[in-house]
mmJSON file of the N, C-alpha and C atoms, coordinates in Angstrom:
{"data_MODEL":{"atom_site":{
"group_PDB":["ATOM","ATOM","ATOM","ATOM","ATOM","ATOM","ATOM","ATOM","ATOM","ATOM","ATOM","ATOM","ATOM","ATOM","ATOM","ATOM","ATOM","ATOM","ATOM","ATOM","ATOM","ATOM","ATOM","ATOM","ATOM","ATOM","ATOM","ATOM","ATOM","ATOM","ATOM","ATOM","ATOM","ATOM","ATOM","ATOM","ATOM","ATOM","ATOM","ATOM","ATOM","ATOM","ATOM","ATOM","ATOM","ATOM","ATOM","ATOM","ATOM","ATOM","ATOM","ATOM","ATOM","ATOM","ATOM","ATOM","ATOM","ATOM","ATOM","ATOM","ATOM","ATOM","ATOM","ATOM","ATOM","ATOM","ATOM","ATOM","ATOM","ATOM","ATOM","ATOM","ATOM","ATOM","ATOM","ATOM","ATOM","ATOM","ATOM","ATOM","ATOM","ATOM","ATOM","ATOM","ATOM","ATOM","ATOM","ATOM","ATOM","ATOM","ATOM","ATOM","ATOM","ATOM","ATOM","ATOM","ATOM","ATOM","ATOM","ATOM","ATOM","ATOM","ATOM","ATOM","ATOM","ATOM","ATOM","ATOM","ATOM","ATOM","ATOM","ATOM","ATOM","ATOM","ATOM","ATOM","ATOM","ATOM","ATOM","ATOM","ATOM","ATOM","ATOM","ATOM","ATOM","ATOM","ATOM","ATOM","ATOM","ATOM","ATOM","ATOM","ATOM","ATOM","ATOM","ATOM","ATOM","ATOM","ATOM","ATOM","ATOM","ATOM","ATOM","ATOM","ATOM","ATOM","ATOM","ATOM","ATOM","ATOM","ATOM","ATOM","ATOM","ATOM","ATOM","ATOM","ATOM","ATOM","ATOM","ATOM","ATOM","ATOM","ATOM","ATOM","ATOM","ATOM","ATOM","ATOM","ATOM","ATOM","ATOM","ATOM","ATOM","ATOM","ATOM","ATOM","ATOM","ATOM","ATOM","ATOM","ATOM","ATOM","ATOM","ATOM","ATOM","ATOM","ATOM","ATOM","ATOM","ATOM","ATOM","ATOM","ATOM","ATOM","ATOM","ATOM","ATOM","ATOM","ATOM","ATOM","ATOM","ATOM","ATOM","ATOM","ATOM","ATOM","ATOM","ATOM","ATOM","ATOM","ATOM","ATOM","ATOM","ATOM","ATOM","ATOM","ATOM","ATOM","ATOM","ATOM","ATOM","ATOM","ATOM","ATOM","ATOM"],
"id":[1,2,3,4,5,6,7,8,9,10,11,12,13,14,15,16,17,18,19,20,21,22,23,24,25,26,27,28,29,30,31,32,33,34,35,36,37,38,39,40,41,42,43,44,45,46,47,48,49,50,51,52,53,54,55,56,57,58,59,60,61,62,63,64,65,66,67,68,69,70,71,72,73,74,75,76,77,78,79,80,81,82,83,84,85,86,87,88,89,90,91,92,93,94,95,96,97,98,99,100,101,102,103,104,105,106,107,108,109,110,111,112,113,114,115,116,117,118,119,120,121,122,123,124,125,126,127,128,129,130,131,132,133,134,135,136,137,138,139,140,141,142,143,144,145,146,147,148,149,150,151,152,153,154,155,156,157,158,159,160,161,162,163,164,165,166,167,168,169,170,171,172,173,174,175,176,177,178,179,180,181,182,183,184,185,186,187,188,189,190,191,192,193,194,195,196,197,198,199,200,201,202,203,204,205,206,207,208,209,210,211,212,213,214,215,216,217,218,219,220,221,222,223,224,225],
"type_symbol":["N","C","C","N","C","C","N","C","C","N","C","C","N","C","C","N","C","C","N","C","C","N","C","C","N","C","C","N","C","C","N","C","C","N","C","C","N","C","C","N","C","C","N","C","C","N","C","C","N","C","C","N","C","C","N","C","C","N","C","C","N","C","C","N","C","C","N","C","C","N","C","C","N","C","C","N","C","C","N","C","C","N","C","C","N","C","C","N","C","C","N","C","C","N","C","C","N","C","C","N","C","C","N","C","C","N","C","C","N","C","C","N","C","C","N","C","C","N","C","C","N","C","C","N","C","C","N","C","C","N","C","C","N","C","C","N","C","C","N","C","C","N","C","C","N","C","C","N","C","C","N","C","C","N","C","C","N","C","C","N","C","C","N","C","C","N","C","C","N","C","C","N","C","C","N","C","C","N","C","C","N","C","C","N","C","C","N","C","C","N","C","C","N","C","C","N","C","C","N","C","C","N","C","C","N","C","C","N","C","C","N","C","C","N","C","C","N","C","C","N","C","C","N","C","C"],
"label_atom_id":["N","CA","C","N","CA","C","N","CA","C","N","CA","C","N","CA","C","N","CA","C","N","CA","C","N","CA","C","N","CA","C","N","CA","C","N","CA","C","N","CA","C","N","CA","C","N","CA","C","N","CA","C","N","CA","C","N","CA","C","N","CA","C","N","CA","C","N","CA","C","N","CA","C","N","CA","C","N","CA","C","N","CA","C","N","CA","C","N","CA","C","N","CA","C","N","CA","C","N","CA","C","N","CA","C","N","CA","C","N","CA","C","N","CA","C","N","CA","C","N","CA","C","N","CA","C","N","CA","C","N","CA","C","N","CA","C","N","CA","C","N","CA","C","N","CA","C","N","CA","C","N","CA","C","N","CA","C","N","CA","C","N","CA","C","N","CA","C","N","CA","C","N","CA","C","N","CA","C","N","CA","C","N","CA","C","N","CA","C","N","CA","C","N","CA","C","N","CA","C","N","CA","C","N","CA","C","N","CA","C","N","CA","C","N","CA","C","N","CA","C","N","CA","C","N","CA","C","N","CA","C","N","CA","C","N","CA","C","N","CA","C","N","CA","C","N","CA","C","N","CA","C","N","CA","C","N","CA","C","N","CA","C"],
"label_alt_id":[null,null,null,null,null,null,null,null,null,null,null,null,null,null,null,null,null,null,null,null,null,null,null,null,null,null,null,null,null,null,null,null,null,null,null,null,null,null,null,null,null,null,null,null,null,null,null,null,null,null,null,null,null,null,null,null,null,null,null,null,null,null,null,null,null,null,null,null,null,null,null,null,null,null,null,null,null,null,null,null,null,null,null,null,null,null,null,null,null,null,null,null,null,null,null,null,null,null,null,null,null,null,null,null,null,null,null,null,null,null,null,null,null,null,null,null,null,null,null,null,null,null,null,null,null,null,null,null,null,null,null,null,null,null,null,null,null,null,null,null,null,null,null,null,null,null,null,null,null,null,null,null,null,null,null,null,null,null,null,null,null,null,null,null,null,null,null,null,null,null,null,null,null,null,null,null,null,null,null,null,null,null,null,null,null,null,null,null,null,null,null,null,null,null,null,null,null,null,null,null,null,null,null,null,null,null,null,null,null,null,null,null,null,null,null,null,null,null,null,null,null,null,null,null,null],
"label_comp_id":["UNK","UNK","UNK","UNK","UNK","UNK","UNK","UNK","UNK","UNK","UNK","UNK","UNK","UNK","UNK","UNK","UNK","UNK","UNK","UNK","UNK","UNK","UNK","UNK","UNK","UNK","UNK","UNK","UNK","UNK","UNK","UNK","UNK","UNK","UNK","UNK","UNK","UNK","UNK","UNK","UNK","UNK","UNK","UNK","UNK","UNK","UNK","UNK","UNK","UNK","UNK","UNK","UNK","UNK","UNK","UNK","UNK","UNK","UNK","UNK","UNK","UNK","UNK","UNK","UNK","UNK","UNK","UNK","UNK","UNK","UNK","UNK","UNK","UNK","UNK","UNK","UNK","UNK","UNK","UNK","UNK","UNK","UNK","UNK","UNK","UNK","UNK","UNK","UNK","UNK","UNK","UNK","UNK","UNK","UNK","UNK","UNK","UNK","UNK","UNK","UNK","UNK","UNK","UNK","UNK","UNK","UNK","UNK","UNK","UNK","UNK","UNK","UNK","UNK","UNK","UNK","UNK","UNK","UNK","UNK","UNK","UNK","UNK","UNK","UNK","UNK","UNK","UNK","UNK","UNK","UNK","UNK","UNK","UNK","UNK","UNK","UNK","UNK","UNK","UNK","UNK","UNK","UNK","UNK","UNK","UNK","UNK","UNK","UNK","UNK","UNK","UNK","UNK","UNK","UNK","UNK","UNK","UNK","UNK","UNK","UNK","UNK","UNK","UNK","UNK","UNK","UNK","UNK","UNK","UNK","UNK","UNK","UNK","UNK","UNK","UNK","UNK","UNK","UNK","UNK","UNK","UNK","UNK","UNK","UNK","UNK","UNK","UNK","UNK","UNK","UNK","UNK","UNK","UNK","UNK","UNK","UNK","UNK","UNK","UNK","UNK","UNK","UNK","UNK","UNK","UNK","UNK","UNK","UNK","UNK","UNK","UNK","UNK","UNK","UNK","UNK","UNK","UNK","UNK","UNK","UNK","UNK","UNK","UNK","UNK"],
"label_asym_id":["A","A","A","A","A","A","A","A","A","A","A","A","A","A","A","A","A","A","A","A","A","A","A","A","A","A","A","A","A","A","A","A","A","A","A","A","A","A","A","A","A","A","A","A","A","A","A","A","A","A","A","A","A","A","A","A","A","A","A","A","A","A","A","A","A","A","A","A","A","A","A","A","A","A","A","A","A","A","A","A","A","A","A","A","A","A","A","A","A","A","A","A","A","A","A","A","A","A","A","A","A","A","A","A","A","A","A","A","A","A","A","A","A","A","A","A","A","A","A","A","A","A","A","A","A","A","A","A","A","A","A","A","A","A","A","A","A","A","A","A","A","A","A","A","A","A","A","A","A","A","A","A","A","A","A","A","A","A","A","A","A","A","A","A","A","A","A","A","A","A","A","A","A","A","A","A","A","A","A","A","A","A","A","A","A","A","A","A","A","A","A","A","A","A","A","A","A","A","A","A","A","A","A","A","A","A","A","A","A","A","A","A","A","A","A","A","A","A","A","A","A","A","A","A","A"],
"label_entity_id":["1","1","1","1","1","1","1","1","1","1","1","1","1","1","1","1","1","1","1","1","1","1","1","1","1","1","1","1","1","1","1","1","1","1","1","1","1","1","1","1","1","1","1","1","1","1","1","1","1","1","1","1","1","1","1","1","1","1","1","1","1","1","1","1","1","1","1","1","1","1","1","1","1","1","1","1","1","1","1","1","1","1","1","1","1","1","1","1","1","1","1","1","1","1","1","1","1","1","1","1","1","1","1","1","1","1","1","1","1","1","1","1","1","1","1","1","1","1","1","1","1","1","1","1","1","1","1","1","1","1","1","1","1","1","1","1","1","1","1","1","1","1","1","1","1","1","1","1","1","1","1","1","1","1","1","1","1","1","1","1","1","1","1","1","1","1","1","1","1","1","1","1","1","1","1","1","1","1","1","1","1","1","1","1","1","1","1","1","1","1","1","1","1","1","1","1","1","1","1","1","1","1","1","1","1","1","1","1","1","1","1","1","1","1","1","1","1","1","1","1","1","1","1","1","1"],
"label_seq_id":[1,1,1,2,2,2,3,3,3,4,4,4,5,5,5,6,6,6,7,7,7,8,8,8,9,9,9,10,10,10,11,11,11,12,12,12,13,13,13,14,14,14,15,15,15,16,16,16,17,17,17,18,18,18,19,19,19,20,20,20,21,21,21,22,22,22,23,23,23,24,24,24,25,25,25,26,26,26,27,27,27,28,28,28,29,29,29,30,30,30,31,31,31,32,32,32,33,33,33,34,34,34,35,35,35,36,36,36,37,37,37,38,38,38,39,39,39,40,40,40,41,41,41,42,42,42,43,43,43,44,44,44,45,45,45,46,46,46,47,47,47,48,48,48,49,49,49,50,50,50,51,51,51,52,52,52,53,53,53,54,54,54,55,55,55,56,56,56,57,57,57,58,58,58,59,59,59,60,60,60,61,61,61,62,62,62,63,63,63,64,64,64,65,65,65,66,66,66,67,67,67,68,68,68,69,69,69,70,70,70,71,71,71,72,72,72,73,73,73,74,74,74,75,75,75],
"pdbx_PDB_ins_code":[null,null,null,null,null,null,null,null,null,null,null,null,null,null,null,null,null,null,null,null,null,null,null,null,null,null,null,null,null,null,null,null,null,null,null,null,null,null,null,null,null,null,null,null,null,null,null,null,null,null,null,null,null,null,null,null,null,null,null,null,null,null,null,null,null,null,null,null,null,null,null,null,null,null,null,null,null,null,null,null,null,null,null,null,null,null,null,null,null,null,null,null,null,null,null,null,null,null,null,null,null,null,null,null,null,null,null,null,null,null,null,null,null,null,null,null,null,null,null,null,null,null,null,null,null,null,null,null,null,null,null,null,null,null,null,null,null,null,null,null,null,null,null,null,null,null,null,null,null,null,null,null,null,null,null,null,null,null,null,null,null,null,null,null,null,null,null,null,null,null,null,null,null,null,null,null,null,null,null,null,null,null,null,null,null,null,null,null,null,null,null,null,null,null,null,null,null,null,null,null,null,null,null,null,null,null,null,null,null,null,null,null,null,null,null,null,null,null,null,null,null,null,null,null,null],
"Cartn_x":[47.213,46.204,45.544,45.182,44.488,43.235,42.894,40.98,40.59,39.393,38.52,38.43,38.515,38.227,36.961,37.434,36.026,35.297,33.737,32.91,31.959,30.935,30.124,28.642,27.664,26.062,25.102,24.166,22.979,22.287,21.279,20.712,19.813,19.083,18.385,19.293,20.558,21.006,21.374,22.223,22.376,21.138,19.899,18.848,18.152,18.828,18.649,19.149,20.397,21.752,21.69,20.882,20.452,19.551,18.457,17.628,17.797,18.971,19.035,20.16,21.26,22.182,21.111,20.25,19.082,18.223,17.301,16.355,16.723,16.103,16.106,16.412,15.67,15.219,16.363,17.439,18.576,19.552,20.255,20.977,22.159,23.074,24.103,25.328,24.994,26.373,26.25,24.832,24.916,24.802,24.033,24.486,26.013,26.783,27.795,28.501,27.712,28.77,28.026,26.958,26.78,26.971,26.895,28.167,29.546,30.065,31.348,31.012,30.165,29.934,29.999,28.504,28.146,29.565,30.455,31.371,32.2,32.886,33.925,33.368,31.959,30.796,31.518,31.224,31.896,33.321,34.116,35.421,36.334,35.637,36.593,37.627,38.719,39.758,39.471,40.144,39.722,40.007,40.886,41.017,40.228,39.683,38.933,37.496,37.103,36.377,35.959,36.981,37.288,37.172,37.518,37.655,36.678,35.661,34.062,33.274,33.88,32.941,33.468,34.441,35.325,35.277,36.264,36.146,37.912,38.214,39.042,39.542,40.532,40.927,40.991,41.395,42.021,40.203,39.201,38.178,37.684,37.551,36.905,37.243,38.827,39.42,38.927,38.467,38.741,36.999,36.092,34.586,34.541,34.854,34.789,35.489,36.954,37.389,36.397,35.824,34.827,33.641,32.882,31.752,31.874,33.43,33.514,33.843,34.204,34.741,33.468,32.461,31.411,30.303,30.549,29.957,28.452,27.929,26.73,26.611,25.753,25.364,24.939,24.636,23.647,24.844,23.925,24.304,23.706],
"Cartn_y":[53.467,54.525,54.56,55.533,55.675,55.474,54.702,54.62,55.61,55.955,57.062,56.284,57.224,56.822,55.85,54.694,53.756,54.303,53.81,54.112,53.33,53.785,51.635,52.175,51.907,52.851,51.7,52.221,50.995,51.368,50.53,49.921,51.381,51.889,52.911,54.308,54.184,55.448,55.414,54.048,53.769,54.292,53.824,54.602,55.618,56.441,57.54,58.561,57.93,59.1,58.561,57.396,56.848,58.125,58.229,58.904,60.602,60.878,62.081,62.278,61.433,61.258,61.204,60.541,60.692,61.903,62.04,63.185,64.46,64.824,66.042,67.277,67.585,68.37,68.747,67.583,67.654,68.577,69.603,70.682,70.063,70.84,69.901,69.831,70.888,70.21,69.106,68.92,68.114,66.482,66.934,65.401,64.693,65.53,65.508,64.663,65.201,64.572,63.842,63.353,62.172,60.672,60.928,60.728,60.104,61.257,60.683,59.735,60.207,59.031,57.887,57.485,56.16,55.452,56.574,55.668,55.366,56.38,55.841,54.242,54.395,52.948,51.912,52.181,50.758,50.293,51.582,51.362,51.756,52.572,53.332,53.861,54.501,55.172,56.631,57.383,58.824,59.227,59.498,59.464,58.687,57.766,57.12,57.895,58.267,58.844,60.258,60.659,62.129,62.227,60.985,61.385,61.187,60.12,59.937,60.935,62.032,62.819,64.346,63.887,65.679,66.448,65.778,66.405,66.606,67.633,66.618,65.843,65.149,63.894,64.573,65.626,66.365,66.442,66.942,66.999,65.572,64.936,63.239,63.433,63.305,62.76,63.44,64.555,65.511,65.096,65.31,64.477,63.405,62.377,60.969,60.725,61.574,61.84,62.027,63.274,64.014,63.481,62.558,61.678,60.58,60.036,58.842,59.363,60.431,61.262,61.193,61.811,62.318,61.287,60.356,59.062,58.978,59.991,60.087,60.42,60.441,60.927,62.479,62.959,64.147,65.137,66.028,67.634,68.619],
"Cartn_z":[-38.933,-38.895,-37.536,-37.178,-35.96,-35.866,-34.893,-34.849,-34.238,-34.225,-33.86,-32.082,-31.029,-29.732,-30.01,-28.82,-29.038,-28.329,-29.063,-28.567,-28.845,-27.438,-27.156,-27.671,-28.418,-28.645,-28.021,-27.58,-26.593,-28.408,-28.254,-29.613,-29.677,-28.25,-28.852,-29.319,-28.834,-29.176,-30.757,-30.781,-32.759,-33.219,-33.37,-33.306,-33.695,-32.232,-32.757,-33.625,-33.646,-34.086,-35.831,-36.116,-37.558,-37.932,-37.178,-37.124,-37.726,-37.173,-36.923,-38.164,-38.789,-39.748,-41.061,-40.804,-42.379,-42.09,-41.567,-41.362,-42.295,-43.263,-43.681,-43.092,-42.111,-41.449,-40.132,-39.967,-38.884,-39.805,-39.149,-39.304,-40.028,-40.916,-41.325,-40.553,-39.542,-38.79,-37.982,-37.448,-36.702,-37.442,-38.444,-39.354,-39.792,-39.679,-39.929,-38.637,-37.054,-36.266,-35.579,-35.944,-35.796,-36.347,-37.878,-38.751,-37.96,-37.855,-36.971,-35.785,-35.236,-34.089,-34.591,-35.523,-35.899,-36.347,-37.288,-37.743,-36.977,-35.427,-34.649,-34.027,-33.941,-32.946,-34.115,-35.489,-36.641,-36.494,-35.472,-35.364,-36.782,-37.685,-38.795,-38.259,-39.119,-38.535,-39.294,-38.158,-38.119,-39.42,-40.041,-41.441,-42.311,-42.727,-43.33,-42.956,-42.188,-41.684,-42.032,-42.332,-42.733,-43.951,-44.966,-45.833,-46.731,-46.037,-45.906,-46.301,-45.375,-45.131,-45.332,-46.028,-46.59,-45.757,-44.3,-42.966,-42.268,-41.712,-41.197,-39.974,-40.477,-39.741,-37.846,-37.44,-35.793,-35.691,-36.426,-36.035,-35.656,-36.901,-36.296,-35.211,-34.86,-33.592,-32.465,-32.442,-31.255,-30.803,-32.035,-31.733,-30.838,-31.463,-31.147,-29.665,-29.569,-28.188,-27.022,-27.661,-26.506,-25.967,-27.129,-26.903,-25.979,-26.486,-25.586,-24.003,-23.952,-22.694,-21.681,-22.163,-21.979,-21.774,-22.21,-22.151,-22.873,-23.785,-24.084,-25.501,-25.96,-27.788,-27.849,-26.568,-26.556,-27.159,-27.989,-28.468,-27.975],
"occupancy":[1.0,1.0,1.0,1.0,1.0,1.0,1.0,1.0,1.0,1.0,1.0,1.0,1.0,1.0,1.0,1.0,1.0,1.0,1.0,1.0,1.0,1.0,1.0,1.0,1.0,1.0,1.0,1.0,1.0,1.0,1.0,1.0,1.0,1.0,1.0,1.0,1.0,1.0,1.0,1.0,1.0,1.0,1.0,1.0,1.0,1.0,1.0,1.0,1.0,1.0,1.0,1.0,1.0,1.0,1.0,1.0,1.0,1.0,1.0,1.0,1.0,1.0,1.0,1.0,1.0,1.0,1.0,1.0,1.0,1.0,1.0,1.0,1.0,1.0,1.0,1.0,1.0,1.0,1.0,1.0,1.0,1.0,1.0,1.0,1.0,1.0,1.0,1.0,1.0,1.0,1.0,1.0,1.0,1.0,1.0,1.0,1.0,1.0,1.0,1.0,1.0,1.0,1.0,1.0,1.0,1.0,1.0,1.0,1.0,1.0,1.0,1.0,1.0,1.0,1.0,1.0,1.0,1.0,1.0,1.0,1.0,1.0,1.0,1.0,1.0,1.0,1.0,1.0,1.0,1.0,1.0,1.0,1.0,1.0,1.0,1.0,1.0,1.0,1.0,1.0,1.0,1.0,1.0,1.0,1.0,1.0,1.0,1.0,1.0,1.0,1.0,1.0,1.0,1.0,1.0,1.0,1.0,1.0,1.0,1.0,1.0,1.0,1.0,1.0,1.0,1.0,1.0,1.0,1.0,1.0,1.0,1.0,1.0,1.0,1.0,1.0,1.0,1.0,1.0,1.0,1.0,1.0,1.0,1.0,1.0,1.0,1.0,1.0,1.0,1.0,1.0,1.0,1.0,1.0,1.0,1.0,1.0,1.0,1.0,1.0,1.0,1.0,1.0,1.0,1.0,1.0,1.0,1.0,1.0,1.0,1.0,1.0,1.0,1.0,1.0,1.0,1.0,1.0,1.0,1.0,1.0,1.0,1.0,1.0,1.0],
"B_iso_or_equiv":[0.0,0.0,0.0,0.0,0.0,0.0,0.0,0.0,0.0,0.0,0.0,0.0,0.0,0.0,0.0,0.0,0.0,0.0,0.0,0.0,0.0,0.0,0.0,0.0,0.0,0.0,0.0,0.0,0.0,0.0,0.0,0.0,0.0,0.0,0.0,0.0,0.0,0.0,0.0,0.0,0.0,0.0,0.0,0.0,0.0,0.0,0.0,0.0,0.0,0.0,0.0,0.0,0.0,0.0,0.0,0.0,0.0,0.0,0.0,0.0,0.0,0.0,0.0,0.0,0.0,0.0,0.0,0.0,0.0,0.0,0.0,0.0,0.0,0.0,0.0,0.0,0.0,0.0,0.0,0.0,0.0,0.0,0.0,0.0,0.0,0.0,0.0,0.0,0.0,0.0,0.0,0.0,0.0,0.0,0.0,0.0,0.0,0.0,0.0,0.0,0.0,0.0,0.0,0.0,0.0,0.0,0.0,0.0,0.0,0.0,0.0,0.0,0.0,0.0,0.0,0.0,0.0,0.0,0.0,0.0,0.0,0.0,0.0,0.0,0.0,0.0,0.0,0.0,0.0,0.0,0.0,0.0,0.0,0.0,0.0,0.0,0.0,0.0,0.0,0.0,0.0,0.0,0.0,0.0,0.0,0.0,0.0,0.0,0.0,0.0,0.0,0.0,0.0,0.0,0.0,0.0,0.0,0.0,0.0,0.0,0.0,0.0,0.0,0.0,0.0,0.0,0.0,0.0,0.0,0.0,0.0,0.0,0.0,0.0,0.0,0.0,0.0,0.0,0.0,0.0,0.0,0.0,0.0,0.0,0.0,0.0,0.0,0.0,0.0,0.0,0.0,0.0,0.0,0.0,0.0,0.0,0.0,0.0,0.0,0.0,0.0,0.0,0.0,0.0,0.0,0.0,0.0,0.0,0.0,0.0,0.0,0.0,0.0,0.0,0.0,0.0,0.0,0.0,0.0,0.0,0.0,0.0,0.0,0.0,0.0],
"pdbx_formal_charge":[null,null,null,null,null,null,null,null,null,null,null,null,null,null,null,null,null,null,null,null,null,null,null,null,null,null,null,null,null,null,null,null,null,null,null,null,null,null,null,null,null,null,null,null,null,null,null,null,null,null,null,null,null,null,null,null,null,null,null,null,null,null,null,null,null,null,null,null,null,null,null,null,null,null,null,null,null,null,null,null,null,null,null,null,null,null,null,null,null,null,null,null,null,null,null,null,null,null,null,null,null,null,null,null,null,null,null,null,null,null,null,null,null,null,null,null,null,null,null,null,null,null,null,null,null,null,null,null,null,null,null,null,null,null,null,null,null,null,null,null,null,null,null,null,null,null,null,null,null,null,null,null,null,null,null,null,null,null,null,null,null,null,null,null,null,null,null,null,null,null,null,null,null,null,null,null,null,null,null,null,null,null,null,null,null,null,null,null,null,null,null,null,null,null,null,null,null,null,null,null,null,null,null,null,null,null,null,null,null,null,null,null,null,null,null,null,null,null,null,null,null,null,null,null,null],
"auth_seq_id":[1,1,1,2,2,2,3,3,3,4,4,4,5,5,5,6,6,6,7,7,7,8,8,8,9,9,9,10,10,10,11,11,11,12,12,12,13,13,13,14,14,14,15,15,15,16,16,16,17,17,17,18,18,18,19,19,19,20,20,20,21,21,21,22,22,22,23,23,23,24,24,24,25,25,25,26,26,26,27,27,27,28,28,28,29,29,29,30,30,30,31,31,31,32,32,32,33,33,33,34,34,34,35,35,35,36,36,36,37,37,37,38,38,38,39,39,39,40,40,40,41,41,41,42,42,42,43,43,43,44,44,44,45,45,45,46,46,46,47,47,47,48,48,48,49,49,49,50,50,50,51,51,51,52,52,52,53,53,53,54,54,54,55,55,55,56,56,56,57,57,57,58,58,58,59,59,59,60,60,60,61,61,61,62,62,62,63,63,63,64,64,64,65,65,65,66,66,66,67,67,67,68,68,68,69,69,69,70,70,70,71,71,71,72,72,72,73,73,73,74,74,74,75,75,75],
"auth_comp_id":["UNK","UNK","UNK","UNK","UNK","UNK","UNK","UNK","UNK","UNK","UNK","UNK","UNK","UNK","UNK","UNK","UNK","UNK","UNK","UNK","UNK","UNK","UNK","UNK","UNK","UNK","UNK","UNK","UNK","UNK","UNK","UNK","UNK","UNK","UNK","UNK","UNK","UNK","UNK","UNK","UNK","UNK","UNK","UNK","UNK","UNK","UNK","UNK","UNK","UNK","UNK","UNK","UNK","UNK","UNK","UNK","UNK","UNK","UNK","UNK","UNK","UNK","UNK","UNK","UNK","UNK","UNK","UNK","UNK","UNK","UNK","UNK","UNK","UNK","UNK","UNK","UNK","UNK","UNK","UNK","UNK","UNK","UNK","UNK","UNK","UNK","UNK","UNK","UNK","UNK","UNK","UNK","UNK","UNK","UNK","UNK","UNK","UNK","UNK","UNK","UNK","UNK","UNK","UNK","UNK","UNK","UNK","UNK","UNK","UNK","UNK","UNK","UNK","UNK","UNK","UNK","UNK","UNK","UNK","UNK","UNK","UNK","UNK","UNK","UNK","UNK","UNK","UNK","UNK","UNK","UNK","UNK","UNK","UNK","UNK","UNK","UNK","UNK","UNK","UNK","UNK","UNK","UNK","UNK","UNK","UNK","UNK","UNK","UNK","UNK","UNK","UNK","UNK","UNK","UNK","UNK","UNK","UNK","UNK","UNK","UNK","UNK","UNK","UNK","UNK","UNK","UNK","UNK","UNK","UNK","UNK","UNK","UNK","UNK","UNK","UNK","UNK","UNK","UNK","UNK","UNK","UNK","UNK","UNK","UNK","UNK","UNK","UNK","UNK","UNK","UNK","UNK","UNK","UNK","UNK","UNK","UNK","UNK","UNK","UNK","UNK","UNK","UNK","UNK","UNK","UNK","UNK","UNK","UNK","UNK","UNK","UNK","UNK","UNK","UNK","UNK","UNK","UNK","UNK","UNK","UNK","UNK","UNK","UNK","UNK"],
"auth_asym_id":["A","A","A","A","A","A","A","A","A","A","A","A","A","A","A","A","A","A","A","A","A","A","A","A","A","A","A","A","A","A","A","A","A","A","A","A","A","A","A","A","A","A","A","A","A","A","A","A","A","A","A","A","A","A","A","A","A","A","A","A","A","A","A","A","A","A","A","A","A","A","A","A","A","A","A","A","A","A","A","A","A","A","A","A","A","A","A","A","A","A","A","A","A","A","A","A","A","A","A","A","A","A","A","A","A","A","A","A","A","A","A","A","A","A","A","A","A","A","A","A","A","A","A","A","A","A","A","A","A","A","A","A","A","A","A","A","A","A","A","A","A","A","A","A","A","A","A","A","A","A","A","A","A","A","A","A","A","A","A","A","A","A","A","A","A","A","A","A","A","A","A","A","A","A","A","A","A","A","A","A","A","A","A","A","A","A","A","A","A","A","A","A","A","A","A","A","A","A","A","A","A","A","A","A","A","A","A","A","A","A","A","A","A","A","A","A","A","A","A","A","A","A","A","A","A"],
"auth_atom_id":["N","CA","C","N","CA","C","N","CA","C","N","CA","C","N","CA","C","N","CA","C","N","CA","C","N","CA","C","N","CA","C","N","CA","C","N","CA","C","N","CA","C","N","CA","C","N","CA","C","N","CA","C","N","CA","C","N","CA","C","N","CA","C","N","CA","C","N","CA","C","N","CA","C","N","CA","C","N","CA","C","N","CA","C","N","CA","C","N","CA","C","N","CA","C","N","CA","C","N","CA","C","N","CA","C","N","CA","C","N","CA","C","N","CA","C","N","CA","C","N","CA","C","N","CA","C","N","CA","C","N","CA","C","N","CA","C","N","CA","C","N","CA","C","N","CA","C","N","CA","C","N","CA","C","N","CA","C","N","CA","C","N","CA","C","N","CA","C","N","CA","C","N","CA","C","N","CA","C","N","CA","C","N","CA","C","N","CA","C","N","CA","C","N","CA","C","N","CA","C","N","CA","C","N","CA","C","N","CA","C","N","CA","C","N","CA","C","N","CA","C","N","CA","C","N","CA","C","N","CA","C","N","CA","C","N","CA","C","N","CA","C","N","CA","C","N","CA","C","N","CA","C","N","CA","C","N","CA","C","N","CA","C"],
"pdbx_PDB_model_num":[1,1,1,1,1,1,1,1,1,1,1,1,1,1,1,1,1,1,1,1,1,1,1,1,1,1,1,1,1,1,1,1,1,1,1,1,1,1,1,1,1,1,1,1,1,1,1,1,1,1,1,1,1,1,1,1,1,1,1,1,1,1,1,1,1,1,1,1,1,1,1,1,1,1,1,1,1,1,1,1,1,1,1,1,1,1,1,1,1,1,1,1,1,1,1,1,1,1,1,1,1,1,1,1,1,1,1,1,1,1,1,1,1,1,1,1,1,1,1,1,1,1,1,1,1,1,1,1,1,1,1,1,1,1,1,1,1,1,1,1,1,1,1,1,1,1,1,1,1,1,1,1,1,1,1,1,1,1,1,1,1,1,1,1,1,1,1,1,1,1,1,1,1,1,1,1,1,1,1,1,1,1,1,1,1,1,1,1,1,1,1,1,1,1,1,1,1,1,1,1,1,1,1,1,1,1,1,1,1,1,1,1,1,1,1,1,1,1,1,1,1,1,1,1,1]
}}}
């Protein structure tokens, strides 16, 4: 199975992206891909991931790709 691109979180970004994955009030898409973040940071595999989250698997991947690309959490 494939892992989700690694990806490294500093303690405040886990944090925040906790923050923002519970919050009521955070939009559902974006709960959703932060979600994916936290879980590519646990090192899940994109599928497992997906299926977490009744998502799919080319999305995890293409997320988790781009974050780690990008080097940051920001949306």
């Amino acid at each position: 199975m494939r892992v989700a691109a690694e990806i490294t979180l500093s303690k405040e970004e886990y944090r925040k992206l906790e923050k923002w994955a519970s919050a009521r009030s955070t939009s559902v898409r974006l709960r959703e891909r932060t979600r994916i973040v936290l879980m590519a940071a646990e090192g899940m595999t994109n599928k497992a991931t997906a299926a977490e989250l009744g998502t799919d698997a080319n999305k995890v991947g293409r997320l988790a790709k781009s974050c780690r690309e990008r080097g940051d959490v920001e949306y």
